[in-house]
matplotlib code that plots the C-alpha trace (Angstrom):
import matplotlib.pyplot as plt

x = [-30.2, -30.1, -32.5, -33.5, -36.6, -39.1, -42.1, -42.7, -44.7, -44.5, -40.2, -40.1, -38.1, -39.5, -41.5, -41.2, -42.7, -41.8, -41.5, -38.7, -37.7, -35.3, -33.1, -31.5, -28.0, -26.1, -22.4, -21.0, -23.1, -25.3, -29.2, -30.5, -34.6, -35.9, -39.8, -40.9, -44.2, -45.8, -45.1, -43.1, -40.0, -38.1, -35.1, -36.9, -40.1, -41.7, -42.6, -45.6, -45.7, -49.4, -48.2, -51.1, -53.6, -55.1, -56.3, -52.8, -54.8, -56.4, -54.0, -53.7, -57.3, -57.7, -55.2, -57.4, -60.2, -58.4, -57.6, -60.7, -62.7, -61.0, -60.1, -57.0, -55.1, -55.8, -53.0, -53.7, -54.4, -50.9, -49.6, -52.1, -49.7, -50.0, -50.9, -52.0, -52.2, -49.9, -49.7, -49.1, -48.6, -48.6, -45.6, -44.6, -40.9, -38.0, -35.2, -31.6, -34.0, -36.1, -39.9, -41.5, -45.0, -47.3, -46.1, -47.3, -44.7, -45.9, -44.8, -43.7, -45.8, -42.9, -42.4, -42.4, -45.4, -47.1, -45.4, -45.0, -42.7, -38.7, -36.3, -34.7, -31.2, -30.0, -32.1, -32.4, -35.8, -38.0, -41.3, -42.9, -42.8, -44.1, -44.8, -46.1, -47.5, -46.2, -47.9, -50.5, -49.3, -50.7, -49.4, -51.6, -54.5, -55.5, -52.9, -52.2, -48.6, -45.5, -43.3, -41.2, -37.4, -36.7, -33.4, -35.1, -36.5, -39.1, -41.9, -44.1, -45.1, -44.4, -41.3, -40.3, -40.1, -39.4, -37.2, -34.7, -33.1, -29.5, -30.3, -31.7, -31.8, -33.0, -35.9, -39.8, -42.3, -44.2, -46.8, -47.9, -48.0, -49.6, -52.5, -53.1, -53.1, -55.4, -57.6, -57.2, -57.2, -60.0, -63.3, -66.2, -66.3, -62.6, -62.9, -65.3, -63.9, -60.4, -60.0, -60.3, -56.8, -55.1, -56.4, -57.8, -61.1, -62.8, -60.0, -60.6, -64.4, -63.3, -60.6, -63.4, -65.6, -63.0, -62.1, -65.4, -66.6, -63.7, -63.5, -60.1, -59.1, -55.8, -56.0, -57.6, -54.4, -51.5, -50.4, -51.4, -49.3, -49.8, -48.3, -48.4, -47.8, -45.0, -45.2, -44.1, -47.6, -49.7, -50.9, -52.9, -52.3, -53.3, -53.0, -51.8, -53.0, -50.9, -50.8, -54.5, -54.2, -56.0, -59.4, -63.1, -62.3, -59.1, -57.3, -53.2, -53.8, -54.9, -58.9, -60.5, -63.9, -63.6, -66.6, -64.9, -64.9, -67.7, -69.0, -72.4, -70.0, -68.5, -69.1, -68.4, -66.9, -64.7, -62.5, -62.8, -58.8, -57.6, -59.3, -59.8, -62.2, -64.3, -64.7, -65.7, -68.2, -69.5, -70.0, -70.9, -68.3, -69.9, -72.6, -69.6, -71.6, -75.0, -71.6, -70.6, -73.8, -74.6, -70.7, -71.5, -74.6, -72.7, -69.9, -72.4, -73.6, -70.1, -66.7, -69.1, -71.4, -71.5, -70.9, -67.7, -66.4, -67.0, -65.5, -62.6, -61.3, -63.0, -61.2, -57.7, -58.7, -59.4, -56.5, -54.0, -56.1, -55.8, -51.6, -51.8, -50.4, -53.4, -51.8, -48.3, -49.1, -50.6, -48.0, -45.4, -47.1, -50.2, -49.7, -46.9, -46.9, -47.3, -50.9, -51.2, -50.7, -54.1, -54.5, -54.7, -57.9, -58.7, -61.8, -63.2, -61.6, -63.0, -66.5, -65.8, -65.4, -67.9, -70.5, -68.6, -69.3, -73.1, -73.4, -71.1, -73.0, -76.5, -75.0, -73.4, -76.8, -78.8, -76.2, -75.8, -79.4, -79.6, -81.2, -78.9, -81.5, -81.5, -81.7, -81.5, -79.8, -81.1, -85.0, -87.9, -87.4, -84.6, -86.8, -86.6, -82.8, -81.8, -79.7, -76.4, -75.9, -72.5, -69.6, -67.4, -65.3, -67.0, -68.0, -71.3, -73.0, -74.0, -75.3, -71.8, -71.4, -72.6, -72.2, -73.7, -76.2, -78.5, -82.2, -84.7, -80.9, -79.9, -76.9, -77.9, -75.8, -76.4, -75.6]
y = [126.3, 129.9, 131.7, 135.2, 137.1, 138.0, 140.7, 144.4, 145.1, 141.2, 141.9, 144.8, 145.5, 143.0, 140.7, 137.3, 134.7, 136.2, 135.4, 133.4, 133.4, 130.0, 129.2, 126.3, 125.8, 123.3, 122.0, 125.1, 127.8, 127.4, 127.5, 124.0, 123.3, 121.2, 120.4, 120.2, 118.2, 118.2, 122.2, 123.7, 122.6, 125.7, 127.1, 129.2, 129.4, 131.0, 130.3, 132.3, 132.9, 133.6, 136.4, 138.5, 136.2, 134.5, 131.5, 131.1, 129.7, 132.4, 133.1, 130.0, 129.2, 132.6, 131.4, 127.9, 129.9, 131.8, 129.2, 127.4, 130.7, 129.6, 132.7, 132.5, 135.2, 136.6, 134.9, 131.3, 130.4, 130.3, 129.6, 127.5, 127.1, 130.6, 130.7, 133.9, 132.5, 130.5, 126.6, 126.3, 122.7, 124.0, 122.5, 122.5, 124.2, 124.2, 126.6, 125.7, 122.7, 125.9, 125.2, 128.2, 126.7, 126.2, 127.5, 127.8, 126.6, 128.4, 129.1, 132.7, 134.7, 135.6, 135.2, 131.4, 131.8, 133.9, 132.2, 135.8, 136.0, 136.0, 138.6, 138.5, 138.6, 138.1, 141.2, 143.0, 143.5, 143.5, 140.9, 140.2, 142.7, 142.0, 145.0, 144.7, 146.8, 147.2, 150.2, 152.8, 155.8, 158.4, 155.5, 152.4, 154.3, 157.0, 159.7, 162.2, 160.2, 161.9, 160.2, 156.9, 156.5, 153.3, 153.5, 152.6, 149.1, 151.0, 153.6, 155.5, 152.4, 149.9, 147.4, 146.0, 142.1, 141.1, 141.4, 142.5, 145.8, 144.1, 142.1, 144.5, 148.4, 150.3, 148.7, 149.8, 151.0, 152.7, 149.8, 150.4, 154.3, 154.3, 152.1, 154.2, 157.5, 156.4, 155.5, 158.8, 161.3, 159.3, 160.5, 158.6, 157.5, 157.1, 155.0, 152.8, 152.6, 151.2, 149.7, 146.1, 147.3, 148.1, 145.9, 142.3, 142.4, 139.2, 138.8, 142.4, 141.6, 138.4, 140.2, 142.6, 139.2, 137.8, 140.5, 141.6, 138.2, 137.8, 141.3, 141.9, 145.2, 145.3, 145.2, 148.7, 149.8, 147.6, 143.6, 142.9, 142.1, 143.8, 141.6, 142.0, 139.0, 140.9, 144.8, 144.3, 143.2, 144.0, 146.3, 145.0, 144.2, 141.1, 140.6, 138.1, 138.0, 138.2, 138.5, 137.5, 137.3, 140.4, 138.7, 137.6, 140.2, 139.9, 143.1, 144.6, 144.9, 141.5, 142.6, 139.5, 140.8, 144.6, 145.7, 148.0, 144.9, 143.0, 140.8, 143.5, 147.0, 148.9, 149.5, 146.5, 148.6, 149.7, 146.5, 147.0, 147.7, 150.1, 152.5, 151.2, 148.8, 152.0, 152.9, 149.9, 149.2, 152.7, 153.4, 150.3, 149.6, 147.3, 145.8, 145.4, 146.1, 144.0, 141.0, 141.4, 140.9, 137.8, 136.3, 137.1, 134.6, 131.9, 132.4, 131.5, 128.2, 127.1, 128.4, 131.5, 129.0, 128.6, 124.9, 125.3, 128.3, 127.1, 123.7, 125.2, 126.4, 123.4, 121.1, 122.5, 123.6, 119.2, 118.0, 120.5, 119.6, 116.2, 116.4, 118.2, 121.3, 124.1, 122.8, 123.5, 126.4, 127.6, 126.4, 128.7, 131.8, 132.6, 135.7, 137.0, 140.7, 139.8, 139.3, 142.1, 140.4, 138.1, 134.4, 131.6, 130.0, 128.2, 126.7, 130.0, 131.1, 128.2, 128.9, 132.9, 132.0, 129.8, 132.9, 135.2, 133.6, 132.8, 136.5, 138.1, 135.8, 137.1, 140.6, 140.6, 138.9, 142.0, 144.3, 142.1, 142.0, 145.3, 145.9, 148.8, 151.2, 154.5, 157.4, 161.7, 162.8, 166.5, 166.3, 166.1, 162.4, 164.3, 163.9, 159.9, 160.0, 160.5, 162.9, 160.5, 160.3, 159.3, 157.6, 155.2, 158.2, 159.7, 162.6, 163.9, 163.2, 166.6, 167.2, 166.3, 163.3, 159.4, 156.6, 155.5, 156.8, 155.5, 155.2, 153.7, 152.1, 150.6, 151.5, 152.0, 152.4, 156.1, 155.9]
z = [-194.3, -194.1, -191.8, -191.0, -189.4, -192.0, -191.8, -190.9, -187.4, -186.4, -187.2, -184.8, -181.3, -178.5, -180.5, -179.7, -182.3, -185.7, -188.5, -190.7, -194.0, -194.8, -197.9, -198.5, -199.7, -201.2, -199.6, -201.8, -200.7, -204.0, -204.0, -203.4, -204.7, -201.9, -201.8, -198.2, -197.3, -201.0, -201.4, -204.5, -205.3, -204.0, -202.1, -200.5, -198.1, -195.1, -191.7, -190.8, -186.9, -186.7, -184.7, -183.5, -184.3, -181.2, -183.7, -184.9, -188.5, -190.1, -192.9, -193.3, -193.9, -196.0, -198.8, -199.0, -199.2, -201.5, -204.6, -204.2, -205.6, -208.7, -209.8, -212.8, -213.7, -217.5, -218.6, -217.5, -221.0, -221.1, -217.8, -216.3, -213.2, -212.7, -208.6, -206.5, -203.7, -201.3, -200.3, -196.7, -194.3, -190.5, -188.5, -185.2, -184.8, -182.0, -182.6, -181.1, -179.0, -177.5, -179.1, -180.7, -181.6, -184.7, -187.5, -191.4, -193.4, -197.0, -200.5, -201.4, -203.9, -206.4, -210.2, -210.3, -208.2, -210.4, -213.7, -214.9, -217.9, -217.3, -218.0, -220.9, -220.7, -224.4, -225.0, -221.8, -222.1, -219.4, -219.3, -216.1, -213.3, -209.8, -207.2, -203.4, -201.4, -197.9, -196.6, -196.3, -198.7, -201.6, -204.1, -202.7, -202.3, -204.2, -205.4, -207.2, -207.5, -207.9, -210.9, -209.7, -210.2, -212.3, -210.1, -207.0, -205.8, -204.1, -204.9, -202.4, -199.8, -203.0, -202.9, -206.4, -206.2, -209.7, -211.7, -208.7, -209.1, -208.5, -211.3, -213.3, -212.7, -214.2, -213.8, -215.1, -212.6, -215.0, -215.4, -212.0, -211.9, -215.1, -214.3, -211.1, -213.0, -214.8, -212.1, -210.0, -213.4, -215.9, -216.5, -216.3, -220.2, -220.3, -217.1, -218.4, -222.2, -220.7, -217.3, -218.5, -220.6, -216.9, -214.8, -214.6, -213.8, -212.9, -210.1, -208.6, -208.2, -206.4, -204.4, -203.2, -202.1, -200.3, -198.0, -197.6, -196.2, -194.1, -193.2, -193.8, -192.5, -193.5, -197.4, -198.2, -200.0, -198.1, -198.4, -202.0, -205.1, -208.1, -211.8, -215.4, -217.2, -219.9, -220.4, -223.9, -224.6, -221.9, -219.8, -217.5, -213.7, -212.0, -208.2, -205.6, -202.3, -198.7, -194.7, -193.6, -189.7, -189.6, -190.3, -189.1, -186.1, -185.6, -185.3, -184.7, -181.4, -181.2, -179.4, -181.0, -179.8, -180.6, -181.5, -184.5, -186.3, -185.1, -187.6, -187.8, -188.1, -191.0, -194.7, -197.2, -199.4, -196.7, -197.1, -200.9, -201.5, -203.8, -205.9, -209.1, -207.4, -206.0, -209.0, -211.0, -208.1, -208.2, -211.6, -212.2, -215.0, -217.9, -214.9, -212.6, -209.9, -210.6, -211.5, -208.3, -206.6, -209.1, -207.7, -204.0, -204.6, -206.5, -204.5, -201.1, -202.6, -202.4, -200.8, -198.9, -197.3, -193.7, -193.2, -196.0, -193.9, -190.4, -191.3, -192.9, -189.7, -187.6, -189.2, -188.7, -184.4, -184.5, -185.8, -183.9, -180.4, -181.4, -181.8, -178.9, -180.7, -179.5, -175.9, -176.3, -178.2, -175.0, -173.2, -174.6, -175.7, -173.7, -172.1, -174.1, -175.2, -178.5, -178.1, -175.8, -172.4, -173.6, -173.0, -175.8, -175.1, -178.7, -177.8, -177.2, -180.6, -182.6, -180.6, -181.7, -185.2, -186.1, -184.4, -186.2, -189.7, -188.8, -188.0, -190.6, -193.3, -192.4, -192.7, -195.3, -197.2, -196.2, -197.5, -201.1, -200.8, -202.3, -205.8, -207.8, -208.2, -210.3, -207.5, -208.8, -205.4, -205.0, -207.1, -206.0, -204.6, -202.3, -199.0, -199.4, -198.5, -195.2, -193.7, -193.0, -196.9, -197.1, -199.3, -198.3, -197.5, -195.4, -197.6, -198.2, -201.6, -203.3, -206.8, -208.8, -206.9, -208.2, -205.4, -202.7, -200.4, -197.3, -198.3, -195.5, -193.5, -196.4, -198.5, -202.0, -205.3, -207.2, -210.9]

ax = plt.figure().add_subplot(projection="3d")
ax.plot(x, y, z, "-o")
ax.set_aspect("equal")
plt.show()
């Protein structure tokens, strides 16, 4: 086996538990498919530290949370293996007989993962692409984009994972750019006549659920994958999701309890993601917006309801107290600078996340409570909207500007 540190802030000088990417290898050096603990048969997986997160389980959770939403990719008519989301088994590991702790031993979100469509290599053509985004940048959020090189296995705060650019170069980011042009430079009509052709829209509406509920403050632009199935027949871009620690309070300076992301602060469209979901939500794309609100519903019936939540992550604090894993854990990582000096008390983080959801449920219903309702901003219903009429941005709504304004404390969708 092959092993390296994997990950961008949890990989950086002076961190301690980080994260590992493993391969195996035959006796000749060769890649050798193993399937560890029920997982994919692979060469390759990762073993997520839980670095920042004072839980240790929150990523883990999120990608269960994930694939029980039940929401395919456009093209699982045809592969119906397709997965955007990762299967994960937690582990306990020692490195050169030192123990390091709970891990998440997980599947990689890649092209097998995704079952996008090979390269061809009789005709070099190019089928299936696979993009992520690593970063906070003009390209993951919302332009205008300067033109990427097909030279290059990265664009703006983009990485290309598939097909590899030592495998293949040049290679074709135009999928990606052109989707997001057409996002940032659309009209209204234009917007609304051809998003479905760019992007895959039952999944974004789900994507925007999922971090809403679980407030996850670091997939505004960053940690998402972006796919299309083959560009020779398709333009349209699905998504996989990655890197939840940062959720249900949890922030990357590990202050559990800040109240800047209390389960009763910010905007729900502020964990929306990129752009193209802004809009769809905004302009209320073929009833996207009323959709959204009829999901959110369905959606807390099932996987959104409090008892599923709170036992997801009940369940898992049990069994690793009962191993006597939450214990060790503590053991060897309380007080370490990677959580900022804090201490690892996971009773008081299983008690802090089962208040969180209660509160961040009974929120969120208030917000989603919210009838879309027809508003003229500057006639003579002007005085019923308050003075801290705002947009997700920040910016204040004036008479050119459809979105979303505060009427009587409550945030209300202009269209």
């Amino acid at each position: 086996m092959k092993a390296k540190y994997s990950g961008g802030t949890t990989n950086a000088t002076g961190k301690h538990k980080r994260n590992f990417h493993i391969k195996f290898l035959d006796e000749d050096g060769n890649k050798l498919d193993t399937s560890l603990l029920g997982l994919r048969n692979d060469n390759n997986y990762l073993l997520d530290a839980g670095q920042v997160d004072l839980g240790r389980i929150r990523n883990h959770v999120a990608h269960e949370i994930w694939r029980d939403m039940g929401n395919a990719p456009y093209y699982a008519d045809k592969k119906e293996d397709a997965k955007s989301y990762i299967n994960a088994e937690f582990v306990e590991v020692f490195i050169n007989d030192e123990y390091f702790g709970l891990y998440s031993l997980t599947e990689n979100i890649d092209r097998k993962q995704m079952q996008i469509k090979k390269y061809d290599e009789d005709t070099n053509d190019i089928h299936g692409v696979l993009y992520k985004a690593k970063g906070w940048s003009y390209t993951t959020m919302d332009g205008p984009f300067d033109e990427p090189d097909n030279n290059s296995d990265t664009w703006g705060s983009f990485e290309l994972k598939y097909p590899e650019i030592d495998e293949v170069c040049p290679t074709d980011w135009y999928p990606l750019y052109n989707a997001l042009v057409f996002v940032d430079e659309s009209t209204e009509s234009e917007f609304s006549d051809n998003v479905a052709e760019y992007f895959d829209t039952p999944v974004l509406m789900d994507y925007f659920l999922f971090n809403t509920v679980l407030t996850a403050i670091d997939h505004g632009g960053k940690n998402v994958y972006w796919a299309c199935y083959d560009i020779q027949k398709y333009k349209m871009l699905t998504l996989g999701i990655w890197d939840y620690d940062w959720t249900l309070g949890q922030s990357n300076n590990a202050e559990v309890h800040s109240s800047t992301y209390g389960p009763e602060q910010g905007d729900f469209l502020y964990y929306a993601g990129p752009r193209v979901l802004y809009r769809l939500l905004t302009e209320n794309v073929d009833g996207f917006l009323d959709k959204t609100l009829s999901r959110y519903w369905q959606l807390r019936e099932t996987v959104f309801s409090e008892e599923s939540l709170t036992a997801r992550y009940n369940d898992y604090f049990d069994m690793l107290r009962a191993y006597g894993t939450l214990d060790r854990e503590t053991a060897r990582w309380s007080g370490d600078t990677d959580i900022k000096g804090l201490t690892l008390d996971f009773d008081d983080e299983q008690e802090y996340i089962d208040d969180y959801i209660r509160r961040h449920l009974k929120y969120l219903d208030g917000l989603f409570a919210v009838e879309t309702t027809k508003v003229a901003v500057h006639d003579k219903d002007m005085d019923i909207i308050n003075s801290s009429r705002y947009n997700i941005y920040g910016q204040k709504v004036d008479e050119n500007y459809k979105g979303i304004v505060i009427i009587g404390g409550r945030k209300v969708f202009v269209r």
